[in-house]
C-alpha positions in Angstrom: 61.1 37.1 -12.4 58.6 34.0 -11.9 55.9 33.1 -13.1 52.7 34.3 -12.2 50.3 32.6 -14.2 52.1 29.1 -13.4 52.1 30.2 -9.5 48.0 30.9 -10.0 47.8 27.7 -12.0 49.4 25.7 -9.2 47.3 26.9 -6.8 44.4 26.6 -8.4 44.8 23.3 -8.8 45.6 23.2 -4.8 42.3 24.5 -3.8 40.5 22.3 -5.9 41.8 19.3 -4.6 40.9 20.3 -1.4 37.8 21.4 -2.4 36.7 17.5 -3.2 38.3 15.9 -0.2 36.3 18.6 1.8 33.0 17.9 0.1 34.1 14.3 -0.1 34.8 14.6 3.6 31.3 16.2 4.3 29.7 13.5 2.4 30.9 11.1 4.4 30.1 12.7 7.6 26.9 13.5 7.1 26.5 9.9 6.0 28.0 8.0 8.9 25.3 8.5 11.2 22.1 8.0 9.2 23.9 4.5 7.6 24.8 3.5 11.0 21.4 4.2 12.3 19.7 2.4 9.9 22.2 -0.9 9.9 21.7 -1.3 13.8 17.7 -0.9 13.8 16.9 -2.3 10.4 19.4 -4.5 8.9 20.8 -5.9 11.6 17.7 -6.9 13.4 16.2 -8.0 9.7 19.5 -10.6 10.1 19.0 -11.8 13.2 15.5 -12.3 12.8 16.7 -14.6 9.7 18.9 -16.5 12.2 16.5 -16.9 15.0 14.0 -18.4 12.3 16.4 -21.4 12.7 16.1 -21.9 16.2 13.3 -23.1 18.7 13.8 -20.5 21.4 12.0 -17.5 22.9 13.0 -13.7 24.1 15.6 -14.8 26.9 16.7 -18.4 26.1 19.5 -19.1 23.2 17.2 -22.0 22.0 18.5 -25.2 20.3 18.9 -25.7 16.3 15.8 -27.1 14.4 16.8 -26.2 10.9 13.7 -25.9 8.7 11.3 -27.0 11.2 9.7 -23.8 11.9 9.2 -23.2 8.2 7.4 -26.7 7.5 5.5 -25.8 10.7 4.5 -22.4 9.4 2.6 -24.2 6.1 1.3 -27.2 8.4 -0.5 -25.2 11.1 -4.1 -24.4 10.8 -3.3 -21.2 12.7 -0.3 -20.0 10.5 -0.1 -19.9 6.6 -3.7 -20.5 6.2 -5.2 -17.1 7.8 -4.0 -15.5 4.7 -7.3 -16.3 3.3 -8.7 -13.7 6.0 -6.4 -10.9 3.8 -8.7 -11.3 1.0 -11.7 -9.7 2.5 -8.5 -6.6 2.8 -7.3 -6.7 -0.3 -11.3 -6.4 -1.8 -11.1 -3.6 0.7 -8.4 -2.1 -1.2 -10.0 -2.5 -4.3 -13.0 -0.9 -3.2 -11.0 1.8 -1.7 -8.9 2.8 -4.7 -11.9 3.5 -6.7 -13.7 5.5 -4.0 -10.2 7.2 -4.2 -10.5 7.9 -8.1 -13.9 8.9 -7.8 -13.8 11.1 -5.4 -10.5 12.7 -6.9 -11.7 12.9 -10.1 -14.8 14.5 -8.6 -12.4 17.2 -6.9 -10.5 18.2 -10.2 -13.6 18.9 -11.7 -14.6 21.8 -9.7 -17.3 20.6 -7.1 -18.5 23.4 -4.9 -17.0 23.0 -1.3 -14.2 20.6 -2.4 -12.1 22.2 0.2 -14.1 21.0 2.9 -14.9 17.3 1.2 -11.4 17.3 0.5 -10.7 17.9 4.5 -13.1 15.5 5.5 -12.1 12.3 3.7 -8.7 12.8 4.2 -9.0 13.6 8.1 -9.4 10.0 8.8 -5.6 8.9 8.0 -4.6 11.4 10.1 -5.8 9.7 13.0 -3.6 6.5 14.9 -4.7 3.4 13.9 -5.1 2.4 17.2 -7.7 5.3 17.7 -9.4 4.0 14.5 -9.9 0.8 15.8 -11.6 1.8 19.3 -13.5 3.9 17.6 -15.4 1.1 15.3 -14.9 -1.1 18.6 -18.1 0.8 19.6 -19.3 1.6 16.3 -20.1 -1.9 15.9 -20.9 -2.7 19.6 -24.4 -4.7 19.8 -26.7 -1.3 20.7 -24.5 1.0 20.2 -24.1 3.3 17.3 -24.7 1.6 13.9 -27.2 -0.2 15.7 -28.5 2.8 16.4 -28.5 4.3 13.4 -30.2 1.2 11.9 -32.9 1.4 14.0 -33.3 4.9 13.3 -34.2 4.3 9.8 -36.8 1.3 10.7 -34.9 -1.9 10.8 -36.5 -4.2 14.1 -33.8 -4.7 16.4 -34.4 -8.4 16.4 -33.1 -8.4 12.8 -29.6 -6.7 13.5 -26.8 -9.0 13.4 -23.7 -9.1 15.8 -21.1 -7.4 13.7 -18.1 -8.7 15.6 -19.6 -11.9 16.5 -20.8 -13.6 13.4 -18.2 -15.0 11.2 -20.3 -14.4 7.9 -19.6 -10.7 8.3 -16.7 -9.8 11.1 -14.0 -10.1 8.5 -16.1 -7.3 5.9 -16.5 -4.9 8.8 -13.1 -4.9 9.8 -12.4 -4.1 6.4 -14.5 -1.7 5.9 -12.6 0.5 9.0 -9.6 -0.1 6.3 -11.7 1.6 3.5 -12.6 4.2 5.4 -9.2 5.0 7.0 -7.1 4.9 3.7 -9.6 6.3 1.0 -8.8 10.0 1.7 -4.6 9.1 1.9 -5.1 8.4 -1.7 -7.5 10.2 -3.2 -5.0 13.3 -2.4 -2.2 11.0 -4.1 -4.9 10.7 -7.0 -5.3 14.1 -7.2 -1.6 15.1 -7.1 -1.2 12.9 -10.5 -3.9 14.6 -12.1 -3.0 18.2 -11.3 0.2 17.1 -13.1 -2.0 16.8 -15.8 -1.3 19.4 -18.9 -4.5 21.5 -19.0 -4.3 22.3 -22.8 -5.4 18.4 -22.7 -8.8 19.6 -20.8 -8.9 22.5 -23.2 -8.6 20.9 -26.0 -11.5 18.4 -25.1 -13.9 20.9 -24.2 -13.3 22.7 -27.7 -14.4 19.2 -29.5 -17.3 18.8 -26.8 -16.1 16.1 -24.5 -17.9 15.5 -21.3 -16.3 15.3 -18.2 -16.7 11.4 -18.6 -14.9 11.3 -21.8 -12.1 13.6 -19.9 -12.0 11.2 -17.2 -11.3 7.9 -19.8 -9.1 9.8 -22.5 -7.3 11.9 -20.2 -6.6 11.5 -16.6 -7.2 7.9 -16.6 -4.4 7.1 -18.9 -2.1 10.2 -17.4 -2.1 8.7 -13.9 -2.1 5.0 -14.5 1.4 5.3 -13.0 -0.3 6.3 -9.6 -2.6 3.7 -10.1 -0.5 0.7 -10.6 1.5 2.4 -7.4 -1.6 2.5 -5.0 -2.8 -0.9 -6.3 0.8 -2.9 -5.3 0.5 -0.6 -1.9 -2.9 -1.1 -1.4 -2.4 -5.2 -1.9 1.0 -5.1 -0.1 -0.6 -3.6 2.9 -3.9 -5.8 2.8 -1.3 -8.7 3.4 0.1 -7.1 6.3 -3.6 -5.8 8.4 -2.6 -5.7 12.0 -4.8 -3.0 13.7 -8.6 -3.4 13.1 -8.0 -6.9 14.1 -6.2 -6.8 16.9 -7.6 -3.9 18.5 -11.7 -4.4 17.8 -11.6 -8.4 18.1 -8.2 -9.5 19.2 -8.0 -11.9 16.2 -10.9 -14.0 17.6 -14.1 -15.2 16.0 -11.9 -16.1 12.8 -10.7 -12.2 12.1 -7.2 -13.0 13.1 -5.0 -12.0 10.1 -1.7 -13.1 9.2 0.1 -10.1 11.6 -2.4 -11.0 14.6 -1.5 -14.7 14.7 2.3 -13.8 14.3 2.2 -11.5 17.0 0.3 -13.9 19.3 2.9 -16.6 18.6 5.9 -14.5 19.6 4.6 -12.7 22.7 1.9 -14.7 24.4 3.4 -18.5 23.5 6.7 -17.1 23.2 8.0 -19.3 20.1 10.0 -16.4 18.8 11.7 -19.1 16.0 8.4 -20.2 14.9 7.4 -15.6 14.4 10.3 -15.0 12.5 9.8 -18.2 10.1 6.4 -16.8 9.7 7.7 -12.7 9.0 10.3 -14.4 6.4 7.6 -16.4 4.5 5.3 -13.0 4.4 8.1 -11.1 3.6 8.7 -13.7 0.1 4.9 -13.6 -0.4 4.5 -9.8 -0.2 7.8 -9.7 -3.0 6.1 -12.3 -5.0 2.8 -10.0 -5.2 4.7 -6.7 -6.1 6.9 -8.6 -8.8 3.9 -10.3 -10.1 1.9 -7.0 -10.5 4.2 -4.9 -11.5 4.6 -7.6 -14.5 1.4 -7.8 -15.1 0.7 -4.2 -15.6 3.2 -3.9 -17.7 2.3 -6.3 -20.2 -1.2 -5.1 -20.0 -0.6 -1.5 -20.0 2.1 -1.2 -22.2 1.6 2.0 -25.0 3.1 1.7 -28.2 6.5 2.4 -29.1 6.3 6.3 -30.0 4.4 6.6 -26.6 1.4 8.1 -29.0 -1.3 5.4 -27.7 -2.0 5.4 -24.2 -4.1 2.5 -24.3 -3.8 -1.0 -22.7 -1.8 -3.3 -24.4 -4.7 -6.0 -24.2 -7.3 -3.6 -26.1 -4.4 -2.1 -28.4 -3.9 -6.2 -29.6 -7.5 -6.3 -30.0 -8.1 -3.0 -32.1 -4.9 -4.3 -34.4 -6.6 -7.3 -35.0 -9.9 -5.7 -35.8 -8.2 -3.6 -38.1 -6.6 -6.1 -39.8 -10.0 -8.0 -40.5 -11.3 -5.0 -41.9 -8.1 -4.3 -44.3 -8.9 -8.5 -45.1 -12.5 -7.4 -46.5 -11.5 -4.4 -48.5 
């Protein structure tokens, strides 16, 4: 007689091995294809755009070897490093937009009457193409066309409009502003996501020991979704660095509104100095990792809660409140 526990045992054994080398063999499979994709049409052209940055050359020519050249001549050209300054008027766009965001988010969770549709109609903008956006304020800000219009409306002389596009005191804040506009619904819903997370004993609770929706705002949500926040804020400043759309399609980077992207893309397709592009997407690429590291250490020194997580609040305030404390234990 054999065994027929031992045979079971045995073949057990059998079908879980094969078990794992099928799901290991699935795995793989359904692996192969997306990591191939994404080596040919991201890494891949990432490294060659590395290796180009090396050469002067353009779309069809190999080029010749100039080392470093193209980097020295991205921080020595007027038109390269130093339209950066131009993403500052985006990134106080961004800043701007983020609290539109929170208010408006916070004004959603509260209850307003016809949220749905307020909620529909700030966040219909970021649905539409960016190119769209920008022919849309193209004539928006059109000498005698809409806002012009609109202006004139209300009582303001014609003779005392300005050219919105033209003069350089204010071209840069109006292409921002199609920024603000486009982005402040995209995250006002991401807002609102964190604080539906929200445990709504916590708004309970508050409303038993009085507290306005103000107070609910500062002692609850604010400190709940500062996560969100910080997120939205390195995006938001990320993105300012990289503005390609307003520009490009409502001024064509003239009149001094040609950001960072603009000029880059001018270099590489209309002069054709493909080394001298890709020197200039490396060095954004460094700056834009410099910005993220450097704000996400920031807020973390300067929103750090305690060690038993009971104090939410900043780290800068909490160092202040010890040392008040501390004072007062002094006098007693």
């Amino acid at each position: 007689m054999g065994n027929p526990s031992g045979a079971a045992t045995l073949s057990g054994n059998g079908s879980s091995f094969l078990s794992r080398h099928q799901k290991g063999f699935v795995i793989f499979t359904f692996m192969v294809i997306p990591m191939l994709l994404l080596f040919l049409f991201t890494y891949l052209p990432f490294f060659k755009m590395i290796q180009f940055s090396f050469y002067n050359r353009n779309y069809l020519s190999e080029g010749t070897f100039v080392g470093w050249k193209n980097y020295l001549d991205v921080f020595k050209r007027d038109d390269c490093f130093k339209v950066l300054w131009v993403s500052v008027y985006y990134m106080a766009g961004a800043v701007i937009q983020l609290a539109l965001a929170l208010f408006f988010a916070s004004l959603m969770v509260f209850k307003v009457k016809g949220s749905n549709l307020y909620k529909a109609c700030l966040f219909f903008p970021y649905l539409i193409c960016g190119i769209a956006v920008g022919y849309i304020f193209k004539f928006f800000y059109a000498h005698g066309y809409v806002l012009d219009n609109i202006l004139m409306a209300l009582g303001v002389a014609e003779e005392n409009l300005p050219l919105w596009l033209q003069n350089t005191k204010i071209n840069n804040i109006c292409l921002a502003a199609t920024s603000v506009w486009r982005y402040t619904g995209q995250n006002m819903v991401m807002f609102m996501g964190a604080m539906m997370s929200v445990d709504s004993t916590l708004y309970e609770a508050c409303e038993l020991d009085g507290a306005n929706n103000w107070q609910k705002f500062k002692y609850i949500i604010l400190p709940s979704i500062k996560t969100i926040i910080v997120l939205n804020l390195i995006l938001s400043i990320s993105g300012s660095l990289c503005a390609f759309e307003p520009p490009y399609v409502i001024t064509n980077g003239t009149m001094g509104t040609g950001t960072y992207f603009v000029i880059m893309n001018r270099i590489a397709h209309e002069n054709q100095k493909v080394g001298l592009a890709c020197a200039m997407a490396i060095v954004l690429l460094v700056i834009i990792v410099l910005c993220t590291v450097g704000q996400k250490l920031f807020f973390k020194y300067a929103y750090q809660t305690s060690d038993d997580g009971s104090d939410p609040r900043p780290r800068l305030k909490n160092e202040k409140y010890a040392a008040q404390k501390a004072a007062g234990k002094a006098g007693v």
